[in-house]
C-alpha positions in Angstrom: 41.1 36.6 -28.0 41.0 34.2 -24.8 41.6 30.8 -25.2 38.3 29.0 -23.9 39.6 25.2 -24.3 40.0 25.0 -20.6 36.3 25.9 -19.6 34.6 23.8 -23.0 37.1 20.9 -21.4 36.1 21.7 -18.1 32.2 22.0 -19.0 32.4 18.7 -21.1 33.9 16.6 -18.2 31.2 18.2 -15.6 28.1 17.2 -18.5 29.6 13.6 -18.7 30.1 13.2 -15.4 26.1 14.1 -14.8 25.0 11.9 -17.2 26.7 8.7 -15.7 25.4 9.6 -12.3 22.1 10.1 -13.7 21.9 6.9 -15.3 23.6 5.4 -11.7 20.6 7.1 -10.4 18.0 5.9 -12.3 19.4 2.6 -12.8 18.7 2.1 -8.5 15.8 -0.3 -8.1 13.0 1.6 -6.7 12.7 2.0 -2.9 10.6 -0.3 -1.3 6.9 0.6 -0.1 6.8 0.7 4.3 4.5 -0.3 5.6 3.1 3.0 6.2 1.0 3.5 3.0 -1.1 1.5 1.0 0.6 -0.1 -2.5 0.9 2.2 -5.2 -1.5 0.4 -7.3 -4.0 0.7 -4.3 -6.2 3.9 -6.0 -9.3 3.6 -4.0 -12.3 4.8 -5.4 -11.3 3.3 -9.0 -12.5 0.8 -11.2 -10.6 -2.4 -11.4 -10.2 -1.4 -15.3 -8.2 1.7 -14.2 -6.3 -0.5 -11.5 -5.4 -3.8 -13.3 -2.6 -2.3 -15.5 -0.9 -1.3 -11.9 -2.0 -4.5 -10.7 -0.5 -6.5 -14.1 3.1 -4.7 -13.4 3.2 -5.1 -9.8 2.1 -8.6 -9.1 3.6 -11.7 -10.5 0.5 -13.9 -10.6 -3.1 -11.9 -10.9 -6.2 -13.7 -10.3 -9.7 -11.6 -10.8 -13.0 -13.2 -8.7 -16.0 -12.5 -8.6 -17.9 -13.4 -4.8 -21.1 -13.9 -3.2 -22.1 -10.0 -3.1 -24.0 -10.4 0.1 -20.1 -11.3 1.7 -20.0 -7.5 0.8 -22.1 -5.3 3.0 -21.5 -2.1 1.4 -22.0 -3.4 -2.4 -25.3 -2.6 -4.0 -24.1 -4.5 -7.5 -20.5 -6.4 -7.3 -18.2 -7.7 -5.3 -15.1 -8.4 -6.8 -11.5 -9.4 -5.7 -8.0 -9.3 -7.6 -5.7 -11.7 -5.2 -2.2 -10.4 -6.4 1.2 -12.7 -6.1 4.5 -11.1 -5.2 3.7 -7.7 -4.8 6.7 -5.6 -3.5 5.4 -4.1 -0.1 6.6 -3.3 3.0 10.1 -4.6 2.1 9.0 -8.4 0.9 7.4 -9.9 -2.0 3.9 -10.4 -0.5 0.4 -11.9 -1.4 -2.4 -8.8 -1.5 -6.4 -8.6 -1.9 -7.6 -5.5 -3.6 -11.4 -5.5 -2.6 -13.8 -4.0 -5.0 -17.5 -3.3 -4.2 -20.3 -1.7 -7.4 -16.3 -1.4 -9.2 -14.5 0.8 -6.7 -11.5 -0.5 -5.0 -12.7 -0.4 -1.2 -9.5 -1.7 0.7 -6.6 -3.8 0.7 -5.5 -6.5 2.8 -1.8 -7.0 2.3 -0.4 -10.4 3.9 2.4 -10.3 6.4 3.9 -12.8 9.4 3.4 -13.0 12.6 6.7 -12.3 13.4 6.9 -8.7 11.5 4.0 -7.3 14.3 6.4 -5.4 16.5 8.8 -4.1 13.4 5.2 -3.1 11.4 3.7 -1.6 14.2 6.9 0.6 15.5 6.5 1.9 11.4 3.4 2.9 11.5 3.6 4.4 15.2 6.7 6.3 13.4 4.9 7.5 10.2 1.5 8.3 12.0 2.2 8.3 15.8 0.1 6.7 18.3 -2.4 4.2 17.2 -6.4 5.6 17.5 -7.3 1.6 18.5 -5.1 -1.0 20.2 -7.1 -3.6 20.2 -6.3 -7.4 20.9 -7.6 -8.5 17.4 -5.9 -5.4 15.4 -4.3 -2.3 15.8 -5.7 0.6 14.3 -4.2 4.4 12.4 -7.9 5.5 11.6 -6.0 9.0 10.7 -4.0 7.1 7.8 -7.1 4.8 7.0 -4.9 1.3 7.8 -4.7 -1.3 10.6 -2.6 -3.8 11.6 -4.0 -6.7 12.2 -3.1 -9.8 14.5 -5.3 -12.5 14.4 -4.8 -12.8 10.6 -1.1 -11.3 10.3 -1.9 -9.1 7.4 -1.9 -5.0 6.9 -5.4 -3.2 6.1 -5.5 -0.2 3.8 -9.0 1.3 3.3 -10.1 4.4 1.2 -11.9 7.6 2.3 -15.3 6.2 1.2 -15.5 3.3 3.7 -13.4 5.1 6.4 -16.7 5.8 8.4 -17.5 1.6 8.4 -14.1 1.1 9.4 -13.9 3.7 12.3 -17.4 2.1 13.7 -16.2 -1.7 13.5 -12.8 -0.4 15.4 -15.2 1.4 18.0 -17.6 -1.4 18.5 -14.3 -3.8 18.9 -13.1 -1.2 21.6 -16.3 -0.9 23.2 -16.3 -5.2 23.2 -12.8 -5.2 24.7 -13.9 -2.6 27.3 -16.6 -4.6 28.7 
């Protein structure tokens, strides 16, 4: 009969050594969300009941507001606005609007500074290549649904269902700036 004490010894040391580098692993803070996609608790299209749980564990301060629906040209029934504190985006903690019009979250403006344009911008050019609007007042990824925007410093994230509204207020812009 072989003597198997070497391999069980060997096999032991190799399962140990797994788990402590999977607990290493998983002990890593997550990485933090570029600039080139929305927050993870940005699920456009759903109800502020599906998003507030993300919303609770991301942000450190949560306020819910109802506003003036006709501020809201695309809502029929609500307007609604969950300003969120310290959210983790784009490698700082930031203040974020998640825009909800009849309950569906519409877009997301995500606060930045002036100062992070150029290292924003050369992230998105990076993740989505040249920008389909470079306008004075923003600069627009209609492909990703998000913009950058200067005159506020701030980063837009929009969902499928107002993509079209977007893509004609970037056009009209263009057409302005072209005159």
């Amino acid at each position: 009969m072989k003597n198997n004490a070497p391999i069980r010894s060997a096999m032991t040391v190799l399962a140990v050594a797994t788990t402590v580098l999977t607990a290493c692993a998983s002990a890593q803070p997550p990485a933090h969300a570029g600039p080139e996609r929305a927050p993870d608790a940005a699920r456009f299209g759903s109800s502020l009941d599906v998003i507030r749980p993300l919303l609770d564990a991301a942000c450190s301060a949560l306020t819910i507001r109802e506003l003036p629906l006709e501020e809201m040209p695309i809502a029929q029934t609500s307007h609604v606005q969950a300003d969120c504190t310290g959210l983790d985006h784009a490698g700082a903690p930031r203040d974020a609007e998640f825009v909800f019009a009849d309950d569906a979250l519409a877009f997301v403006w995500v606060l930045t500074d002036a100062g992070e344009a150029d290292v924003l911008r050369a992230s998105l050019e990076a993740a989505h290549g040249a920008p389909s609007h470079d306008l004075p007042p923003a600069t627009a990824f209609t492909q990703a649904r998000l913009a950058l925007r200067h005159d506020t410093p701030e980063l837009l994230y929009y969902g499928a269902h107002v993509a079209p509204m977007y893509e004609g207020w970037f056009d009209q812009m263009a057409s302005q700036f072209a005159q």
